[in-house]
N, C-alpha and C positions, 0 to 999 in steps of 0.2 A: 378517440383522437389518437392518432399515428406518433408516436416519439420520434424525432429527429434523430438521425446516424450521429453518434460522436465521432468528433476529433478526438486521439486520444496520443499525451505527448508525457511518459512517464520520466521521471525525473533521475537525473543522473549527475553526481559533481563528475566534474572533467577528470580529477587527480584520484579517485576511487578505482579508474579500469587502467592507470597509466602504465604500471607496471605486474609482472607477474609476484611480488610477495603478498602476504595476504591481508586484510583490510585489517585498519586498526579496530573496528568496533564486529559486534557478533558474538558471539558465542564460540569458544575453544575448541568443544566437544562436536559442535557441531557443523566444523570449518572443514573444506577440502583439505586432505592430504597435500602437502605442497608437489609432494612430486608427481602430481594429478593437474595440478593448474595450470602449469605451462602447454603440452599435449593438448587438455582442452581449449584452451584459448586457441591454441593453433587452429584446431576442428572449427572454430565455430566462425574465425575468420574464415577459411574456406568455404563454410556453407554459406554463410552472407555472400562472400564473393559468386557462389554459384546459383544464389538465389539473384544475383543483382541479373547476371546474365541472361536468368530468364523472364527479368521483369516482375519479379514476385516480392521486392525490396524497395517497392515506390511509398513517397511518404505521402500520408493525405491530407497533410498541410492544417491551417488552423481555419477556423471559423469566426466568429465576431463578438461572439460570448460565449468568453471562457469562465471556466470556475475551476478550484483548488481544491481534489479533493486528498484530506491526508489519511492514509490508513495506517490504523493500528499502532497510533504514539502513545497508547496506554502505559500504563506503570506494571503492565503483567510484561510488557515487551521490552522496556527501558530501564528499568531498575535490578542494575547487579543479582540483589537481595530477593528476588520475587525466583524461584526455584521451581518447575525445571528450567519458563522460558524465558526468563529475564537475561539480560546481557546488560557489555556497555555499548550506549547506542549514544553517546555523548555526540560524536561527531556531526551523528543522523541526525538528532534531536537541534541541533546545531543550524543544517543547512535549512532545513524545514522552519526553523526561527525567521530565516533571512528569507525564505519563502513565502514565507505570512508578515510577513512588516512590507513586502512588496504588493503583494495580493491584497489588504487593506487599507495602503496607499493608494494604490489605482481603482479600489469598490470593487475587487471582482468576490463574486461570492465565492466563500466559504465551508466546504463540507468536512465535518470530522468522522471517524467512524472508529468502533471497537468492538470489545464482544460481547452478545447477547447471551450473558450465563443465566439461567433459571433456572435451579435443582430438581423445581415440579416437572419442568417438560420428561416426558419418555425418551429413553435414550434410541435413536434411530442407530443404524447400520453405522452412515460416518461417524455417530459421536459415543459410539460404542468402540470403536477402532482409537480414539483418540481421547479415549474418555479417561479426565482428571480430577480426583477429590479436591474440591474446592472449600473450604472451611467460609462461616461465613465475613471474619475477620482478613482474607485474605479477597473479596467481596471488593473491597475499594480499590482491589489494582487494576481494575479494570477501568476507573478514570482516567482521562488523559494526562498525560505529565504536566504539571502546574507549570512548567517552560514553555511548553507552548501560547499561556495565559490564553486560554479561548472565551474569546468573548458571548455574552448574552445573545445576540444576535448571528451567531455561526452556530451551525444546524451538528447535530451530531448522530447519525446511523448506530443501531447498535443490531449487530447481524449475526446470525448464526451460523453461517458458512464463510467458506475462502472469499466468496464476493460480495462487494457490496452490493449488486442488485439484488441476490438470490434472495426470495423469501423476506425485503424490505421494500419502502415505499418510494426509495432513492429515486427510481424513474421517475414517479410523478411528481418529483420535487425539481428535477430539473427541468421538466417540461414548463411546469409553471412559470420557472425561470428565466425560459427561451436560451437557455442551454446550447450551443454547438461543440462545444472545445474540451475537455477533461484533463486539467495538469495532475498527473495520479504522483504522486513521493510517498513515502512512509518504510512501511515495511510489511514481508520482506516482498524481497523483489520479484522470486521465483515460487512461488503459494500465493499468498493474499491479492498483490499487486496485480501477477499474472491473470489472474481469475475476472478479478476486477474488467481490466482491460478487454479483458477476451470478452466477457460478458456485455459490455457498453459496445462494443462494433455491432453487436444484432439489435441494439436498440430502434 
Protein backbone atom coordinates (compact mmCIF):
# COMPACT_ATOMS: atom_id res chain seq x y z
CA UNK A 1 0.00 0.00 0.00
CA UNK A 2 1.41 3.48 -1.23
CA UNK A 3 1.53 6.23 1.66
CA UNK A 4 0.02 9.33 0.68
CA UNK A 5 2.49 12.72 0.13
CA UNK A 6 2.13 14.85 3.24
CA UNK A 7 1.23 18.28 3.62
CA UNK A 8 3.71 19.46 5.92
CA UNK A 9 3.09 22.96 7.82
CA UNK A 10 5.86 23.45 10.73
CA UNK A 11 5.07 25.72 13.26
CA UNK A 12 6.23 29.05 14.06
CA UNK A 13 4.75 31.97 16.71
CA UNK A 14 4.74 35.19 14.69
CA UNK A 15 6.75 37.21 17.58
CA UNK A 16 9.86 34.44 17.55
CA UNK A 17 11.24 35.83 13.88
CA UNK A 18 10.04 39.65 14.43
CA UNK A 19 12.95 41.05 15.33
CA UNK A 20 16.85 40.34 15.07
CA UNK A 21 17.63 40.06 19.11
CA UNK A 22 17.90 36.60 20.16
CA UNK A 23 14.94 34.24 21.45
CA UNK A 24 14.13 34.18 24.91
CA UNK A 25 14.37 30.39 25.21
CA UNK A 26 17.49 27.88 23.97
CA UNK A 27 20.40 27.28 25.15
CA UNK A 28 23.36 30.37 25.71
CA UNK A 29 26.20 28.33 24.64
CA UNK A 30 24.58 27.20 21.85
CA UNK A 31 22.91 30.48 20.44
CA UNK A 32 24.09 32.47 17.35
CA UNK A 33 26.54 35.13 17.88
CA UNK A 34 24.45 38.30 17.69
CA UNK A 35 26.52 39.84 15.26
CA UNK A 36 25.91 36.74 12.91
CA UNK A 37 21.98 37.26 13.10
CA UNK A 38 21.28 40.09 11.37
CA UNK A 39 23.80 39.34 8.02
CA UNK A 40 22.04 36.02 8.15
CA UNK A 41 18.55 36.92 8.28
CA UNK A 42 19.31 39.36 5.53
CA UNK A 43 20.80 36.17 3.42
CA UNK A 44 18.03 34.22 3.84
CA UNK A 45 15.50 36.89 2.89
CA UNK A 46 17.25 37.18 -0.40
CA UNK A 47 17.35 33.57 -1.04
CA UNK A 48 13.45 33.09 -0.34
CA UNK A 49 13.11 36.12 -2.52
CA UNK A 50 15.08 34.45 -5.19
CA UNK A 51 13.73 31.25 -4.66
CA UNK A 52 10.17 32.94 -5.10
CA UNK A 53 11.31 34.15 -8.43
CA UNK A 54 11.97 30.96 -9.65
CA UNK A 55 8.90 29.32 -8.46
CA UNK A 56 10.67 26.93 -6.03
CA UNK A 57 8.68 28.82 -2.88
CA UNK A 58 5.21 27.57 -3.70
CA UNK A 59 3.21 26.32 -0.74
CA UNK A 60 1.31 22.92 -1.04
CA UNK A 61 -1.44 23.86 0.93
CA UNK A 62 -3.25 21.63 3.50
CA UNK A 63 -5.25 18.34 3.00
CA UNK A 64 -8.28 17.08 5.04
CA UNK A 65 -6.71 15.15 7.77
CA UNK A 66 -4.34 16.73 9.57
CA UNK A 67 -2.59 15.52 12.74
CA UNK A 68 -0.11 17.27 15.35
CA UNK A 69 2.94 15.93 15.46
CA UNK A 70 5.11 17.27 18.41
CA UNK A 71 8.91 16.54 18.44
CA UNK A 72 11.15 16.12 21.16
CA UNK A 73 9.13 17.99 24.29
CA UNK A 74 10.97 15.52 26.54
CA UNK A 75 12.63 16.68 29.87
CA UNK A 76 16.24 15.73 28.25
CA UNK A 77 15.09 19.08 25.96
CA UNK A 78 13.14 21.20 28.43
CA UNK A 79 14.38 21.12 31.74
CA UNK A 80 17.19 23.77 32.64
CA UNK A 81 18.66 20.88 34.89
CA UNK A 82 19.15 18.05 32.34
CA UNK A 83 22.96 18.89 31.12
CA UNK A 84 24.34 19.18 28.36
CA UNK A 85 20.93 19.46 26.26
CA UNK A 86 18.37 20.91 28.50
CA UNK A 87 17.52 24.49 28.21
CA UNK A 88 14.56 26.96 29.09
CA UNK A 89 12.17 25.93 26.55
CA UNK A 90 9.18 27.59 28.81
CA UNK A 91 7.99 29.71 25.95
CA UNK A 92 8.04 26.45 23.39
CA UNK A 93 6.59 24.35 26.00
CA UNK A 94 4.07 27.23 26.15
CA UNK A 95 2.78 27.62 22.55
CA UNK A 96 2.76 23.83 22.06
CA UNK A 97 0.15 23.78 25.27
CA UNK A 98 -2.15 26.07 23.18
CA UNK A 99 -1.44 23.78 20.22
CA UNK A 100 -2.66 20.70 21.91
CA UNK A 101 -5.82 22.15 23.72
CA UNK A 102 -6.70 23.11 20.02
CA UNK A 103 -5.80 19.83 18.29
CA UNK A 104 -8.00 17.87 21.00
CA UNK A 105 -10.78 20.23 20.74
CA UNK A 106 -11.28 19.73 17.07
CA UNK A 107 -10.11 15.43 17.27
CA UNK A 108 -7.19 15.91 15.26
CA UNK A 109 -4.93 13.25 16.08
CA UNK A 110 -2.08 13.35 18.11
CA UNK A 111 1.51 12.19 17.68
CA UNK A 112 4.46 12.65 20.40
CA UNK A 113 7.91 11.69 19.83
CA UNK A 114 11.36 11.56 21.75
CA UNK A 115 14.46 9.51 22.15
CA UNK A 116 15.00 5.89 21.66
CA UNK A 117 17.88 5.41 24.32
CA UNK A 118 18.92 1.62 24.66
CA UNK A 119 22.50 1.16 26.16
CA UNK A 120 22.53 -2.53 24.64
CA UNK A 121 22.14 -1.16 20.98
CA UNK A 122 25.85 -0.95 19.25
CA UNK A 123 26.94 2.37 18.70
CA UNK A 124 26.66 2.97 14.83
CA UNK A 125 28.75 5.81 13.06
CA UNK A 126 25.93 8.70 13.96
CA UNK A 127 25.68 7.67 17.50
CA UNK A 128 29.34 7.25 17.89
CA UNK A 129 29.75 11.03 16.68
CA UNK A 130 27.23 12.08 19.30
CA UNK A 131 27.51 9.55 21.75
CA UNK A 132 26.43 10.62 25.51
CA UNK A 133 26.75 8.66 28.95
CA UNK A 134 23.55 8.36 29.99
CA UNK A 135 23.19 6.98 33.60
CA UNK A 136 20.23 5.14 34.27
CA UNK A 137 18.57 7.58 36.70
CA UNK A 138 18.93 10.29 34.12
CA UNK A 139 16.66 7.48 31.96
CA UNK A 140 13.44 9.34 32.87
CA UNK A 141 14.30 12.61 30.89
CA UNK A 142 13.51 11.39 28.15
CA UNK A 143 9.60 11.37 29.12
CA UNK A 144 7.62 14.06 27.93
CA UNK A 145 7.31 17.30 29.97
CA UNK A 146 4.32 16.62 32.33
CA UNK A 147 2.94 20.13 30.72
CA UNK A 148 2.16 18.93 27.88
CA UNK A 149 -0.33 16.27 30.03
CA UNK A 150 -0.38 13.77 27.15
CA UNK A 151 -3.09 11.77 27.09
CA UNK A 152 -3.69 7.81 27.03
CA UNK A 153 -4.82 7.92 23.69
CA UNK A 154 -1.91 10.22 21.76
CA UNK A 155 0.58 7.80 20.26
CA UNK A 156 4.17 8.46 21.27
CA UNK A 157 7.38 7.66 18.63
CA UNK A 158 10.46 6.97 20.22
CA UNK A 159 13.28 7.24 17.53
CA UNK A 160 16.61 7.04 17.19
CA UNK A 161 17.47 9.48 14.66
CA UNK A 162 16.79 13.33 13.61
CA UNK A 163 13.54 11.93 12.03
CA UNK A 164 10.62 10.74 13.07
CA UNK A 165 10.14 8.35 10.08
CA UNK A 166 13.79 7.01 10.04
CA UNK A 167 13.90 3.52 11.55
CA UNK A 168 10.11 3.86 13.17
CA UNK A 169 6.66 2.73 12.32
CA UNK A 170 5.30 6.45 12.25
CA UNK A 171 4.36 5.98 8.48
CA UNK A 172 2.20 3.16 9.05
CA UNK A 173 0.56 4.82 11.60
CA UNK A 174 -0.49 7.57 9.67
CA UNK A 175 -1.64 5.80 6.85
CA UNK A 176 -3.85 4.01 8.97
CA UNK A 177 -4.98 7.15 9.91
CA UNK A 178 -5.82 8.61 6.43
CA UNK A 179 -3.29 11.14 7.09
CA UNK A 180 -2.81 14.08 4.49
CA UNK A 181 -1.48 17.22 6.62
CA UNK A 182 1.53 17.22 9.27
CA UNK A 183 1.47 20.27 11.75
CA UNK A 184 5.36 19.51 12.81
CA UNK A 185 6.23 22.15 16.35
CA UNK A 186 8.50 21.00 18.97
CA UNK A 187 12.12 21.22 18.77
CA UNK A 188 14.57 22.25 17.29
CA UNK A 189 13.80 23.67 14.31
CA UNK A 190 17.03 23.18 12.36
CA UNK A 191 17.90 19.16 13.27
CA UNK A 192 15.02 17.25 14.47
CA UNK A 193 12.05 19.28 12.86
CA UNK A 194 13.98 19.65 9.58
CA UNK A 195 14.67 15.95 9.20
CA UNK A 196 11.18 15.24 10.06
CA UNK A 197 9.85 17.34 7.45
CA UNK A 198 12.18 16.65 4.73
CA UNK A 199 11.55 12.96 5.33
CA UNK A 200 7.48 13.04 5.32
CA UNK A 201 7.45 14.86 1.45
CA UNK A 202 9.01 11.26 0.09
CA UNK A 203 6.38 9.56 1.81
Amino acid sequence: MQAPGYSIAPFHRKNMNSNSSPPAFGSEKLRMPLELREPLKKHLKSLKEHYEKLNWAGRVGFGSRPALLVIDLALWWTDPECFPMGSNMDSVVKANVELLNAARLSKVPIIFTTYAYDPSEPLSPHQKKLHVEISSVQNRFFELDPRLQRREDERIIAKPYASAFKSTNLQENLVSLGIDTLIIPGVSTSHCIYATCRDATGC
